[in-house]
BALOBA-1460 file (C-alpha; in Angstrom, 3 decimals):
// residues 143
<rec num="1" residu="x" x="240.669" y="-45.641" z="58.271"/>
<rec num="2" residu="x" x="237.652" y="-42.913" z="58.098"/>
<rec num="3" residu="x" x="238.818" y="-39.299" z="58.820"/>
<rec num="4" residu="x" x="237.688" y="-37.806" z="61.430"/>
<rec num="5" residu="x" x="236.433" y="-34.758" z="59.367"/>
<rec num="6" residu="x" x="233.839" y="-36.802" z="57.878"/>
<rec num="7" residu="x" x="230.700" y="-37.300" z="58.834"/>
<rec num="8" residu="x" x="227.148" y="-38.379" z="57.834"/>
<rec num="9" residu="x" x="226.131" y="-34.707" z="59.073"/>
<rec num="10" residu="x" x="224.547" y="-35.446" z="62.283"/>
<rec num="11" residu="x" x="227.353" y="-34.190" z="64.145"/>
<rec num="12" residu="x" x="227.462" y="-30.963" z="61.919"/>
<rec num="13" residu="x" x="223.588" y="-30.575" z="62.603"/>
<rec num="14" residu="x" x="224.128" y="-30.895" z="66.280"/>
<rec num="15" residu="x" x="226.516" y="-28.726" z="66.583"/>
<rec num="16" residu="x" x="224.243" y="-26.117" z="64.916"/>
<rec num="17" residu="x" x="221.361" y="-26.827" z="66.785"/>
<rec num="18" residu="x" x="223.588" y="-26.096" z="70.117"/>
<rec num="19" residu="x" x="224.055" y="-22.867" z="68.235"/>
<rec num="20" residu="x" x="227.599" y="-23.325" z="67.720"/>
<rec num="21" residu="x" x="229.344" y="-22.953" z="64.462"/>
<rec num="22" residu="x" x="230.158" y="-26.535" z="63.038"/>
<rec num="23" residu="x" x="233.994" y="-25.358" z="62.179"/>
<rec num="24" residu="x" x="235.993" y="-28.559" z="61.015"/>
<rec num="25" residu="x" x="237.784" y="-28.617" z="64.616"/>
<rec num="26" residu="x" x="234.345" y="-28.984" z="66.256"/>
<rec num="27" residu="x" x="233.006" y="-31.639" z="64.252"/>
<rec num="28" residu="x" x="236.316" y="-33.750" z="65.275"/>
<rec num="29" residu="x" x="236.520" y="-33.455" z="68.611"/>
<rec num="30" residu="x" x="232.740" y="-34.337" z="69.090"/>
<rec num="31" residu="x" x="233.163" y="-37.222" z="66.525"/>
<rec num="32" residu="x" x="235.892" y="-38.134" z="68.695"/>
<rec num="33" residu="x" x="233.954" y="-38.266" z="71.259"/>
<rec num="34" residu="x" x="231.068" y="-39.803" z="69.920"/>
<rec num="35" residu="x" x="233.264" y="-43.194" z="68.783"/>
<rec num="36" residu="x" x="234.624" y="-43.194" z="72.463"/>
<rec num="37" residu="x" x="233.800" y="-46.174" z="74.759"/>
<rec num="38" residu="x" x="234.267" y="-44.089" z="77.608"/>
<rec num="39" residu="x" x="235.137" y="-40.421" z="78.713"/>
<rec num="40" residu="x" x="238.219" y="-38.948" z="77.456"/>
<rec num="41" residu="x" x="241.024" y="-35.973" z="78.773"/>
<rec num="42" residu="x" x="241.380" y="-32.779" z="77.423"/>
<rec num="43" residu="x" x="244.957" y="-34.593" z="76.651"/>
<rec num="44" residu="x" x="243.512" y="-37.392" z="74.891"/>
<rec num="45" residu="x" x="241.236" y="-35.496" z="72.520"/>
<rec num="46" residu="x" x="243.642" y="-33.272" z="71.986"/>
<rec num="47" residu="x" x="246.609" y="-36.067" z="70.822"/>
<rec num="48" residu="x" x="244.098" y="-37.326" z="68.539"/>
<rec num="49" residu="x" x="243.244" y="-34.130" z="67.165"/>
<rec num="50" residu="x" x="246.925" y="-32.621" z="67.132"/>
<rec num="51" residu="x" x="247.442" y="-35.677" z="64.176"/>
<rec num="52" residu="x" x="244.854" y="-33.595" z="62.451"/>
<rec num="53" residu="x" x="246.395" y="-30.459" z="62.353"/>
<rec num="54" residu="x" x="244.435" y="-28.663" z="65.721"/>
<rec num="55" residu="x" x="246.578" y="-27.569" z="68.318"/>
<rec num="56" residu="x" x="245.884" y="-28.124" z="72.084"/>
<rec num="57" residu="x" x="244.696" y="-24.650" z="72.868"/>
<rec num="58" residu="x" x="241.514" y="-25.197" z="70.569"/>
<rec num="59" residu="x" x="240.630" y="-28.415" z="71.661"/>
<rec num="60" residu="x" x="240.286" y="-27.138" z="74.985"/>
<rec num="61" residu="x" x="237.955" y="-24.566" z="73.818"/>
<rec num="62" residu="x" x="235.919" y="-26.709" z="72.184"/>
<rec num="63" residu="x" x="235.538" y="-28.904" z="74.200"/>
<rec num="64" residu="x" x="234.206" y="-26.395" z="77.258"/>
<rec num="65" residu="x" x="232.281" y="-24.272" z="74.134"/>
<rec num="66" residu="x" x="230.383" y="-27.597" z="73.680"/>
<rec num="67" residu="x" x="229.967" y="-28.638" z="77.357"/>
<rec num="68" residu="x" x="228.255" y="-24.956" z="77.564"/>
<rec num="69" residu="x" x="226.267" y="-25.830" z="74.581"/>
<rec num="70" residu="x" x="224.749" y="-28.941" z="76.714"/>
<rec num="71" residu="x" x="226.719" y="-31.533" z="73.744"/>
<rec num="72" residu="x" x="229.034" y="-32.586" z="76.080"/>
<rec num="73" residu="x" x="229.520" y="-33.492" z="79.980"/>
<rec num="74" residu="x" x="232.411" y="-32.760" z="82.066"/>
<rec num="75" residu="x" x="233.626" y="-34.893" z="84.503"/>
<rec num="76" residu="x" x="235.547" y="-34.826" z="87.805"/>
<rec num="77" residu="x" x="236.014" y="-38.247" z="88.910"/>
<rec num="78" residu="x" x="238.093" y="-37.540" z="91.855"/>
<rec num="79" residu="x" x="241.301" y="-37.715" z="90.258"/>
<rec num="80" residu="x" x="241.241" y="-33.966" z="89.554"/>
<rec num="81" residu="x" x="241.464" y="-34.635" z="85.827"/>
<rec num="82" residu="x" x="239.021" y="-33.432" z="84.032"/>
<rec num="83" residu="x" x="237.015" y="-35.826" z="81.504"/>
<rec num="84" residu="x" x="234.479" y="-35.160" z="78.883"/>
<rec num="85" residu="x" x="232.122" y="-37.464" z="77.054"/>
<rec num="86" residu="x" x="228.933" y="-36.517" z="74.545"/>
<rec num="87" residu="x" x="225.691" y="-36.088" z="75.650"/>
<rec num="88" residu="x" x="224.163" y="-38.510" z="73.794"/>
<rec num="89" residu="x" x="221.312" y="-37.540" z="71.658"/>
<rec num="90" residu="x" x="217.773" y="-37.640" z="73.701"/>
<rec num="91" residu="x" x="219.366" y="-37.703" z="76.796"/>
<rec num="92" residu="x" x="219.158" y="-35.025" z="79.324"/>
<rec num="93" residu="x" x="222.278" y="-33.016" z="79.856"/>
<rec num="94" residu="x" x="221.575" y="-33.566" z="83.703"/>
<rec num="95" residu="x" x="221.213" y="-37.304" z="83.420"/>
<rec num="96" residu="x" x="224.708" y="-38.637" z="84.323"/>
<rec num="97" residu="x" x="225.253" y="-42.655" z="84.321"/>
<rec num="98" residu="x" x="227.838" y="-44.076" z="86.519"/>
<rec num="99" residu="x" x="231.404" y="-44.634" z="85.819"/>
<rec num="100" residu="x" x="234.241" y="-46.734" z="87.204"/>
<rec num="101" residu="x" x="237.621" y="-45.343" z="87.862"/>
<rec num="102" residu="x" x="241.020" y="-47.837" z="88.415"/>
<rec num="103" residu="x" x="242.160" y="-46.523" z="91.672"/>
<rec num="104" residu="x" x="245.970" y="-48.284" z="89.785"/>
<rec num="105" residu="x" x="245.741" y="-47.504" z="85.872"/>
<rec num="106" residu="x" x="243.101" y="-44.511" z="85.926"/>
<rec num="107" residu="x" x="241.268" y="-46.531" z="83.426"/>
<rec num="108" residu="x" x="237.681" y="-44.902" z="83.676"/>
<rec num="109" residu="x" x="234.626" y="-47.032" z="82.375"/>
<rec num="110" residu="x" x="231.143" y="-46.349" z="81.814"/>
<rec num="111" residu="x" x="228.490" y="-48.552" z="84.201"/>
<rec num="112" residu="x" x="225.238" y="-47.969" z="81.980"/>
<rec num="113" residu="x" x="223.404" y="-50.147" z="83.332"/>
<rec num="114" residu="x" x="224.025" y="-49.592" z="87.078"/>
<rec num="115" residu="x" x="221.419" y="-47.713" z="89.242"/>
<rec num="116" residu="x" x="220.393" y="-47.114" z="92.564"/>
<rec num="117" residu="x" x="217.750" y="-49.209" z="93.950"/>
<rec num="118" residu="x" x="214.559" y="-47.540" z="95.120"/>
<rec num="119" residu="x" x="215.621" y="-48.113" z="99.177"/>
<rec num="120" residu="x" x="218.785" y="-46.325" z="98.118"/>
<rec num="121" residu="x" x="217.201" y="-43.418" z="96.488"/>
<rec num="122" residu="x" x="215.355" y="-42.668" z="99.658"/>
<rec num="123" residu="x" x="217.779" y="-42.931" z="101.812"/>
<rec num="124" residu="x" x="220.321" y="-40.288" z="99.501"/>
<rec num="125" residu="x" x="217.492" y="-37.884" z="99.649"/>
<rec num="126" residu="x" x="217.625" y="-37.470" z="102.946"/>
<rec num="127" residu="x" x="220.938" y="-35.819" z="102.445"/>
<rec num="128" residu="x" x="220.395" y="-34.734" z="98.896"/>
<rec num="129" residu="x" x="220.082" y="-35.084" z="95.367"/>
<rec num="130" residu="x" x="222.515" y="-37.908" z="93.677"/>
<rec num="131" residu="x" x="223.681" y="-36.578" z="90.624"/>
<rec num="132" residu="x" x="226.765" y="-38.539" z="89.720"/>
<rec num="133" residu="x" x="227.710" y="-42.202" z="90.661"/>
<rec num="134" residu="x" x="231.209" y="-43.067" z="90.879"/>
<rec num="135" residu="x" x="232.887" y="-46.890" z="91.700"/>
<rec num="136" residu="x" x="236.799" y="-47.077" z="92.520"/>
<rec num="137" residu="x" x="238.363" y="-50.048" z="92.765"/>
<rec num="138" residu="x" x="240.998" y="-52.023" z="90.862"/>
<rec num="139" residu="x" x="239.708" y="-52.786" z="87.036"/>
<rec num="140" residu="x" x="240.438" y="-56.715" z="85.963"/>
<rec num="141" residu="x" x="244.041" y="-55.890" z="84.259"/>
<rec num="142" residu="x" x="245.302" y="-54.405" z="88.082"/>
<rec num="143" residu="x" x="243.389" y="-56.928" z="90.547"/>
């Protein structure tokens, strides 16, 4: 199994560009994040980080240090947990792609390729700017 600590350097240089110290906990938590199929808890990074010696209080930091730094977006899916995921590299920090939350398990997905159509874009404008699309419903182990 590859550590978490170790990297090809990317993450290190990203972290630096976002003009944040690359410290060992940092590079973790955004590698974790990175090799993530879809957006995480403060609680889960931090279980997976607390193996590695980094206690809960820092992975919290980190993890709103680097959503400050514009290398990762936090999410509020409704649930009123908190979620965070990388901004992957090239994309906008404002671009957001839609996500699917279990209204049963909680499960969250990522929806890449879902978007609104054109006729849907004009009508959201008329009562604002769509930022954020979120699906409930019951995910195929719950239905």
């Amino acid at each position: 199994m590859k550590s978490i600590f170790a990297t090809d350097g990317s993450i290190r240089e990203a972290i630096r560009d976002a003009g944040l110290r690359a410290t060992p906990a940092r590079v973790a938590t955004l590698a974790i994040l990175r090799e993530a199929a879809s957006p995480l808890t403060h609680a889960d990074v931090a279980d997976r980080l607390c193996e590695h010696g980094i206690d809960k209080a820092t992975a919290f930091r980190n993890l709103n240090d680097m959503t400050d730094a514009g290398l990762v977006r936090r999410a509020e899916l409704g649930d009123h947990v908190y979620r965070f995921e990388q901004i992957r590299p090239g994309e906008d920090a404002s671009e957001c792609h839609p996500h699917f939350l279990c209204t049963v398990c909680g499960t969250v997905s990522c929806l890449d390729n879902v978007e609104l159509t054109p006729s849907s874009y004009c009508e959201s404008s008329r009562v604002g700017e769509v930022f954020e699309i979120l699906l409930r419903g019951r995910c195929n182990d719950c239905k």
